[in-house]
Residue frames relative to the residue before (quaternion, step in Angstrom):
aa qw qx qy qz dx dy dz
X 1.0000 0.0000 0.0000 0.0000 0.00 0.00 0.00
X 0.1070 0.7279 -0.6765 0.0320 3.77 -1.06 0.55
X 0.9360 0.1721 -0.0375 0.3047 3.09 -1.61 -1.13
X 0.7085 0.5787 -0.1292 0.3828 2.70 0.58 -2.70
X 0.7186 0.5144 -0.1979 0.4242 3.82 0.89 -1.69
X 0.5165 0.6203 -0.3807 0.4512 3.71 1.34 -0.68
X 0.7588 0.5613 -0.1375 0.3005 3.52 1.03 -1.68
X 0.6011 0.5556 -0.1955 0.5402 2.86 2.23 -0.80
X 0.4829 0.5218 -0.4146 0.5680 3.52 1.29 -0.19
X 0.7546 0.5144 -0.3034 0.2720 3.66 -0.03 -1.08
X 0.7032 0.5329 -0.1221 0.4546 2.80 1.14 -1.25
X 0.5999 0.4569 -0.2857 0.5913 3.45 1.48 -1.20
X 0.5980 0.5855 -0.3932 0.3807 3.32 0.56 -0.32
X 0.7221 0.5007 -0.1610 0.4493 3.53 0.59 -1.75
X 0.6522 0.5309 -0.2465 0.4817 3.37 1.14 -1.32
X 0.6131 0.3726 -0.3765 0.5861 4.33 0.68 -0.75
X 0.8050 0.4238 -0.2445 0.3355 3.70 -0.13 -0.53
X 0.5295 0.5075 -0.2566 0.6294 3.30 1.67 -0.16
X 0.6208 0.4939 -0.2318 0.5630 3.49 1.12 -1.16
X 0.7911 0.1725 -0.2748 0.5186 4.19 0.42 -0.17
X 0.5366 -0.6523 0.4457 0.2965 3.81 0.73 0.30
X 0.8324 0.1925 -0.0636 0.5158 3.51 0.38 -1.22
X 0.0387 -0.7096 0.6833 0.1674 3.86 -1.53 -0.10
X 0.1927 -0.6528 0.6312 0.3719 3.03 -1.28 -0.14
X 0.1850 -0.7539 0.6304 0.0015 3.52 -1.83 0.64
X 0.7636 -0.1998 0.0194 0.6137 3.74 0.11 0.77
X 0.7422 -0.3132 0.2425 0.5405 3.48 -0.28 1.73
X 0.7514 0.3909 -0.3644 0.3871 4.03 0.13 0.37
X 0.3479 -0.7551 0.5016 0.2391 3.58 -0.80 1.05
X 0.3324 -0.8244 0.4536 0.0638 3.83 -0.54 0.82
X 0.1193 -0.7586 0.6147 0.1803 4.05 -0.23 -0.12
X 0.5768 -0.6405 0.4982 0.0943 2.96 -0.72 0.91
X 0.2174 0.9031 -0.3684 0.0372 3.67 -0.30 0.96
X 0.5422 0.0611 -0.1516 0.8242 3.10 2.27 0.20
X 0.0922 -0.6283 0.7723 0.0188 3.18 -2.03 0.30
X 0.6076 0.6081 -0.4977 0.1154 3.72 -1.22 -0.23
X 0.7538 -0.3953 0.3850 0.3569 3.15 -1.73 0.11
X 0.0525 -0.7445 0.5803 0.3258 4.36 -0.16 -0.18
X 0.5715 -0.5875 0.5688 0.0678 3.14 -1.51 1.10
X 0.3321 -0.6559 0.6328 0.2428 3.69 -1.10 0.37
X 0.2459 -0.7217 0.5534 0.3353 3.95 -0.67 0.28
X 0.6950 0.3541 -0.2277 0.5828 3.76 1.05 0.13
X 0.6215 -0.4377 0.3681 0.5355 4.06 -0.87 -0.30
X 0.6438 0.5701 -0.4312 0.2732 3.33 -1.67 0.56
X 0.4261 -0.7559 0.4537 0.2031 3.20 -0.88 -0.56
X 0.3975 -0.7167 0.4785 0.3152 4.03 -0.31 1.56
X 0.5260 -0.3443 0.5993 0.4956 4.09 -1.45 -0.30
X 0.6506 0.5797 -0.3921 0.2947 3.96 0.18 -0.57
X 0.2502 0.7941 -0.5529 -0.0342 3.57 -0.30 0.14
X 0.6924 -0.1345 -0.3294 0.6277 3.45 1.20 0.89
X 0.1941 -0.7604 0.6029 0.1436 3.13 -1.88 0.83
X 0.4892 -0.7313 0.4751 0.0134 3.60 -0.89 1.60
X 0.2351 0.6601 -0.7102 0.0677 3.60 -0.15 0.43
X 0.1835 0.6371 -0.7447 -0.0771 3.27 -2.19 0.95
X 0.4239 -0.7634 0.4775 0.0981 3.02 -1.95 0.01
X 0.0781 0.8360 -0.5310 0.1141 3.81 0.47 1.18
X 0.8520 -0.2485 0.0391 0.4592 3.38 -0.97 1.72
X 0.8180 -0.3464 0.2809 0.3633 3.05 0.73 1.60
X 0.6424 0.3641 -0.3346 0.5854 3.85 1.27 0.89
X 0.2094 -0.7945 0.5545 0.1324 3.43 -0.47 1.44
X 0.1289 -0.8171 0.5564 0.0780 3.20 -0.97 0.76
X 0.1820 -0.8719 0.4471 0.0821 4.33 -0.26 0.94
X 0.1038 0.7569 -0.6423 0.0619 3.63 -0.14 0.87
X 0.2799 -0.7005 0.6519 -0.0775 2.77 -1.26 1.84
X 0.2462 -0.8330 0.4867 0.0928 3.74 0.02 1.41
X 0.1076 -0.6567 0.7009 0.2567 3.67 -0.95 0.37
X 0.0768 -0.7753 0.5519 0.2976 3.94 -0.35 0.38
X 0.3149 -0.7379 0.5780 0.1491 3.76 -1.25 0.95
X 0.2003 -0.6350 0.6885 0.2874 4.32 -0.61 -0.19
X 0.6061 -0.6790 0.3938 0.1283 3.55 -0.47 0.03
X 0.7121 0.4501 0.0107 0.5387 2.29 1.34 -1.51
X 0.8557 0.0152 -0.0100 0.5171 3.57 1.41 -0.59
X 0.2685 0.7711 -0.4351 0.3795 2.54 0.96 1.92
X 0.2807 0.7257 -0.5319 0.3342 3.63 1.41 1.21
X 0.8345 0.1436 -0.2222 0.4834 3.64 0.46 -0.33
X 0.4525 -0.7880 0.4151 0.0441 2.73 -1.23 1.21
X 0.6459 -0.2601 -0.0903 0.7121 3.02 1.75 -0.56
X 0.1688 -0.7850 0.5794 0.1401 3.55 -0.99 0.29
X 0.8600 0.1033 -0.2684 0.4216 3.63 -1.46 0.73
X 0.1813 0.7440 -0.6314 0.1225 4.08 0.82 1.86
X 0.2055 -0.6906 0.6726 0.1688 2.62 -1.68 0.77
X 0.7931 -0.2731 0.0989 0.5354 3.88 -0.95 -0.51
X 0.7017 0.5242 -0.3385 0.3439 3.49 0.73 -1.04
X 0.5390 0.5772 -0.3798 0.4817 3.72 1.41 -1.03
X 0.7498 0.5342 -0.3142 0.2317 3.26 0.39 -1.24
X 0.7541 0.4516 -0.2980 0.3724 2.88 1.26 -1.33
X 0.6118 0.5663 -0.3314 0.4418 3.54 1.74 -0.46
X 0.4838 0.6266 -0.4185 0.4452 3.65 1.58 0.30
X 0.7288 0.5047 0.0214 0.4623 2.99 0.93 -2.10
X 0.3111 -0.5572 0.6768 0.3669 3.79 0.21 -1.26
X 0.7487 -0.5096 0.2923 0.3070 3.29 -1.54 0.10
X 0.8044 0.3413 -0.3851 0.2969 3.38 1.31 0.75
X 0.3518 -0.8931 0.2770 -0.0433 2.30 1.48 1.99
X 0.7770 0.5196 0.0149 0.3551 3.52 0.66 -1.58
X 0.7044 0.2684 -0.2471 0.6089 3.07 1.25 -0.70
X 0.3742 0.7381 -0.3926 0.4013 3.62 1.26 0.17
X 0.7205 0.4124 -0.0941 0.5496 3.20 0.88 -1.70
X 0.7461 0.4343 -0.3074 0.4002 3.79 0.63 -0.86
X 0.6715 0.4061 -0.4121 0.4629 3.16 1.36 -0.40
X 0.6420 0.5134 -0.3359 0.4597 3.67 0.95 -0.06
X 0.7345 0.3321 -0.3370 0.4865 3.33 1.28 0.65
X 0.2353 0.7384 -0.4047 0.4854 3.04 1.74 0.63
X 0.7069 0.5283 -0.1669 0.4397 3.03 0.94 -1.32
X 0.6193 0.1915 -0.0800 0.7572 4.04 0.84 -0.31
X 0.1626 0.6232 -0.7336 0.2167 3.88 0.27 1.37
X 0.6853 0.5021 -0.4076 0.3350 4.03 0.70 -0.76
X 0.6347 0.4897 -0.3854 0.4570 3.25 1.06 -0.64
X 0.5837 0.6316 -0.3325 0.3869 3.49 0.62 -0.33
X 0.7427 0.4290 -0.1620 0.4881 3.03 0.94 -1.10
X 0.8002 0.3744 -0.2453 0.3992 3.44 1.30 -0.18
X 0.2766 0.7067 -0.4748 0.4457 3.02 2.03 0.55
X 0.3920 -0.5687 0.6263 0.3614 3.87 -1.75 0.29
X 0.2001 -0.7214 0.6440 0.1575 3.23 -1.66 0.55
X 0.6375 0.2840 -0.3481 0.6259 3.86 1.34 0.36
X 0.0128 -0.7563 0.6499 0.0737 3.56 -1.19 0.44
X 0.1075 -0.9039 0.4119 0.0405 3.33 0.27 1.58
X 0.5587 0.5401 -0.3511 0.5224 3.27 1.78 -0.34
X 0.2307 -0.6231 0.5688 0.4847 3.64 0.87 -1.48
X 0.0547 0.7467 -0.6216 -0.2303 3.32 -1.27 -0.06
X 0.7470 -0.4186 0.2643 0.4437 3.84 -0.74 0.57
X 0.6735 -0.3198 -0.6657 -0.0308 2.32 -0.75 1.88
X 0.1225 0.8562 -0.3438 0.3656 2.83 1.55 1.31
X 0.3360 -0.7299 0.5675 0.1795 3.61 -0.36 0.92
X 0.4508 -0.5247 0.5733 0.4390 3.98 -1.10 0.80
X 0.7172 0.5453 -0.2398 0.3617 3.14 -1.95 0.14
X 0.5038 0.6700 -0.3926 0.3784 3.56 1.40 -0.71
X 0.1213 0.8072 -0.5072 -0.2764 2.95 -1.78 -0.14
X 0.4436 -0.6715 0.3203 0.4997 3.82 -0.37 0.69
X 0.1269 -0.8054 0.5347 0.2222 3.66 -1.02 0.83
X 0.7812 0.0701 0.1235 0.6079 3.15 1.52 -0.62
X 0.4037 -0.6080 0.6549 0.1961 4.07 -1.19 0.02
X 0.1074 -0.3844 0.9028 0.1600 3.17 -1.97 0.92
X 0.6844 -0.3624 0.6315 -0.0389 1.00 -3.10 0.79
X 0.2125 0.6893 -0.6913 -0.0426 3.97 -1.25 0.24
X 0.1797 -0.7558 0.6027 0.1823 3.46 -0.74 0.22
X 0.2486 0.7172 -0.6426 0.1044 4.12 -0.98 1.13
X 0.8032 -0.2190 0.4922 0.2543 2.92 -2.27 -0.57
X 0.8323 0.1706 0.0301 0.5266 3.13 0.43 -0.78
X 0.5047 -0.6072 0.5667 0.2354 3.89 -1.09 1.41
X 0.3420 -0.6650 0.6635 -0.0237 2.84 -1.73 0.73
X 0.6255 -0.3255 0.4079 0.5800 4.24 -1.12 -0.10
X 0.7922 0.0475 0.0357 0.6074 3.81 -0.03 -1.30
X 0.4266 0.5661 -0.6663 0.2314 3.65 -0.87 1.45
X 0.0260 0.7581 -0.6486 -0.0632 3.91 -1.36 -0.50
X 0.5442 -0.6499 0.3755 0.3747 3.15 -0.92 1.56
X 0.6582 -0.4624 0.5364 0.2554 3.28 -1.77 1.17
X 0.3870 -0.7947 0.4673 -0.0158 3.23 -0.73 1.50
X 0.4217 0.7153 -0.2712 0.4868 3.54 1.62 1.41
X 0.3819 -0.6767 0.5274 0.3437 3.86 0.14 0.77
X 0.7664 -0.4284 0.3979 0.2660 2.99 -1.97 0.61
X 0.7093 0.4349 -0.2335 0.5032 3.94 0.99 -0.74
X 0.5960 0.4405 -0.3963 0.5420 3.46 1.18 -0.80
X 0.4775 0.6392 -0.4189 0.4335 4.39 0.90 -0.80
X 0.7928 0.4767 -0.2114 0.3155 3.54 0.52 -1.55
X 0.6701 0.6149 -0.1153 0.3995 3.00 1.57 -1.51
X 0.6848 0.2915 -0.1061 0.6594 3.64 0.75 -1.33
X 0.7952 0.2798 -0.3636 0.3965 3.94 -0.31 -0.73
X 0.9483 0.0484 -0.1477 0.2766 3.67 0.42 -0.39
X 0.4181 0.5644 -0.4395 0.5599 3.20 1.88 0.69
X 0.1851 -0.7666 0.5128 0.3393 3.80 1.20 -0.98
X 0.0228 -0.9142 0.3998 -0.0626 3.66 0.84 1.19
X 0.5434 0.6614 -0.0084 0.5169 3.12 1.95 -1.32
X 0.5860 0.5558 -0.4640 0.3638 3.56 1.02 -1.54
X 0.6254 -0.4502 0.5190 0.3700 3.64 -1.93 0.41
X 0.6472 -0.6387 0.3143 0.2727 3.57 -1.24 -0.08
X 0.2976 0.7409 -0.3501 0.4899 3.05 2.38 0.43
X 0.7872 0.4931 -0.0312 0.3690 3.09 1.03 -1.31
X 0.6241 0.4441 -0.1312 0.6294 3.22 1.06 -1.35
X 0.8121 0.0065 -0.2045 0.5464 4.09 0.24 -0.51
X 0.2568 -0.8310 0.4842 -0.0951 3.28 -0.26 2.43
X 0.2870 -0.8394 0.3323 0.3203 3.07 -1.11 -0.24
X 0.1955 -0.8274 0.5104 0.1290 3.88 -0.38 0.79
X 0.8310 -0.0304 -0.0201 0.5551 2.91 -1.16 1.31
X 0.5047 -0.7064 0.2608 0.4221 3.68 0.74 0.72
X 0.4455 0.4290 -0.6140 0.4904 3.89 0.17 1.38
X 0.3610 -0.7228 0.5875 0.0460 2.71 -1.93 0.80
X 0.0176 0.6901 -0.6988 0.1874 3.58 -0.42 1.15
X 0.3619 -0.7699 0.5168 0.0959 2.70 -1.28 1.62
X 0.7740 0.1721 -0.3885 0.4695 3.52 -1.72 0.92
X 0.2486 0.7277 -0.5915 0.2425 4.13 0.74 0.76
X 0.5360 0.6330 -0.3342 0.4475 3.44 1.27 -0.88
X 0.6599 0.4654 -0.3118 0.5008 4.02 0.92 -1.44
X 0.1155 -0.7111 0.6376 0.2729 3.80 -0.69 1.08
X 0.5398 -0.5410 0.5884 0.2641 3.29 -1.66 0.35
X 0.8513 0.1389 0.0965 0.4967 3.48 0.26 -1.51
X 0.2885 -0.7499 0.5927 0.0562 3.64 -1.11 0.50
X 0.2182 -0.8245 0.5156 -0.0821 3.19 -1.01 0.90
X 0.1140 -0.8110 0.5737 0.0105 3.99 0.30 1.14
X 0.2746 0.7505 -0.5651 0.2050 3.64 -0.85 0.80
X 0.2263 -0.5556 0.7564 0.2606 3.90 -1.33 0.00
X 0.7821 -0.3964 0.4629 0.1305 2.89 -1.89 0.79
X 0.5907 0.3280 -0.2892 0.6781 4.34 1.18 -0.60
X 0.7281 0.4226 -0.4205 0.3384 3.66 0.03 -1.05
X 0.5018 0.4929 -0.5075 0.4977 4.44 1.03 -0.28
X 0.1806 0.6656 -0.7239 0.0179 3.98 -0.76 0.17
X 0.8271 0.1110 0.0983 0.5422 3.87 0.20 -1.10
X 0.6892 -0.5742 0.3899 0.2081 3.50 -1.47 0.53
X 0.2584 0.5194 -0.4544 0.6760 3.69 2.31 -0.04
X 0.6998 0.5071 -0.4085 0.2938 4.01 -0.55 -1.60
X 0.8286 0.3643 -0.2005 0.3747 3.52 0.66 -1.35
X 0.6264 0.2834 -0.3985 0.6070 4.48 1.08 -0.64
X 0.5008 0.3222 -0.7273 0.3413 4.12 0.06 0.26
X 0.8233 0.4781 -0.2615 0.1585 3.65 -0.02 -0.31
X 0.4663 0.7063 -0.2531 0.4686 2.75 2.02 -0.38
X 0.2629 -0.9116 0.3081 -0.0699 3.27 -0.96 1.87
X 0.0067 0.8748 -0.2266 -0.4281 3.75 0.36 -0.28
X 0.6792 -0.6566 0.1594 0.2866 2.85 -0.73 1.35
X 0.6131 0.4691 -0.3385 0.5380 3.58 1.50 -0.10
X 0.4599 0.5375 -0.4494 0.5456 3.95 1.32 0.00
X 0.7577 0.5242 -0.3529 0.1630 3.65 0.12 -0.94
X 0.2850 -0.7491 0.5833 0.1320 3.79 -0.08 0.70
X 0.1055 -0.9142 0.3912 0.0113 3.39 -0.08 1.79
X 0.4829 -0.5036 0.5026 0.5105 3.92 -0.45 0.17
X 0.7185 -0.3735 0.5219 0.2679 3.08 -2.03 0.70
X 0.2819 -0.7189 0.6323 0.0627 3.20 -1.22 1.02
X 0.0213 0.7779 -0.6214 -0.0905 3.84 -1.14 0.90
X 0.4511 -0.5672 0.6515 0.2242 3.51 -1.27 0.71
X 0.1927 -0.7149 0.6696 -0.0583 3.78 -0.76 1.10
X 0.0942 -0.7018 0.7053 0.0343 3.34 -1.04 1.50
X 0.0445 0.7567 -0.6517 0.0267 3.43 -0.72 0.51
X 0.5021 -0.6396 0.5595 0.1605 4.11 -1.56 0.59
């Protein structure tokens, strides 16, 4: 599963909940008064991947979905460079990462930096000039948990507190409303388990309730 399967959530998603008009969401029945996908106004990609307006006796309520596959939800992001980071991290992006690689200085030091033989899929002759970045769940040969408290984890990696203002005030359905990009809530599912508009708010999480797995920073050649 990747990309393609992500799009099929969203869409299956937007498309059942558009298709019954109304939900309910904590013991309260909701009409339905926007739906869609938010847009970045620049390149990338908001924390939103669906946005939920409803309306119940005249109270608007906004759920900003993060959508999750289950099944392939180990990386979180994968090939950062400065601009991700700093839109992960904030602006002290750098000492984030250096102090999280402080932390696996031996491994560093016992990595090669010439590979005169090569070794698969290294070419002989090589040399290390430098390390990506990936960010998951789960450690790797050369990684170390992400050197960020549990609130700062929630905030920047899966609310997208940090994103620039391209990103964070998105567009839906082509208006802009600012912080559509920050998701509120989060949603874990496979692609059979969405059938009906019950399938999708039993599952629907907030994103400040959710006690996430350890994060690791992945250095890789």
């Amino acid at each position: 599963m990747g990309t393609k399967d992500y799009r099929k959530l969203e869409q299956k998603v937007i498309n059942i909940i558009k298709l019954t008009g109304h939900f309910i969401f904590n013991n309260k029945e909701y009409k339905l008064v926007e739906i869609g996908k938010p847009q970045s106004q620049g390149s990338g990609e908001p924390k939103t991947d669906v946005y939920i307006l409803g309306m119940h006796k005249g109270e608007k309520k906004e759920l900003k979905l993060s959508l999750k596959l289950k099944s392939t939800n180990e990386f979180q992001e994968n090939k950062i460079n400065s601009d991700r980071a700093e839109s992960l991290f904030g602006k002290n992006y750098a000492k984030i990462i250096e102090d999280t690689a402080l932390n696996i200085k031996h491994l560093f030091e016992s990595q090669p930096l010439i590979y005169v033989s090569g070794r698969h899929p290294i070419r002989p002759n090589s040399f290390t000039m430098g390390w990506k970045l990936e960010l998951a769940n789960k450690p790797r040969k050369l990684s170390s948990p992400l050197q960020l408290s549990k609130r700062q984890i929630r905030d920047y990696i899966y609310k997208g507190t940090n994103l620039p203002d391209d990103k964070k005030n998105s567009l839906v359905n082509g208006k802009i409303v600012e912080n559509f990009g920050v998701a509120n809530y989060m949603l874990y599912a496979e692609l059979h388990e969405i059938n009906s508009v019950e399938d999708i708010f039993e599952k629907i999480k907030p994103i400040d309730s959710i006690d996430f797995d350890q994060l690791y920073l992945i250095f890789y050649s």
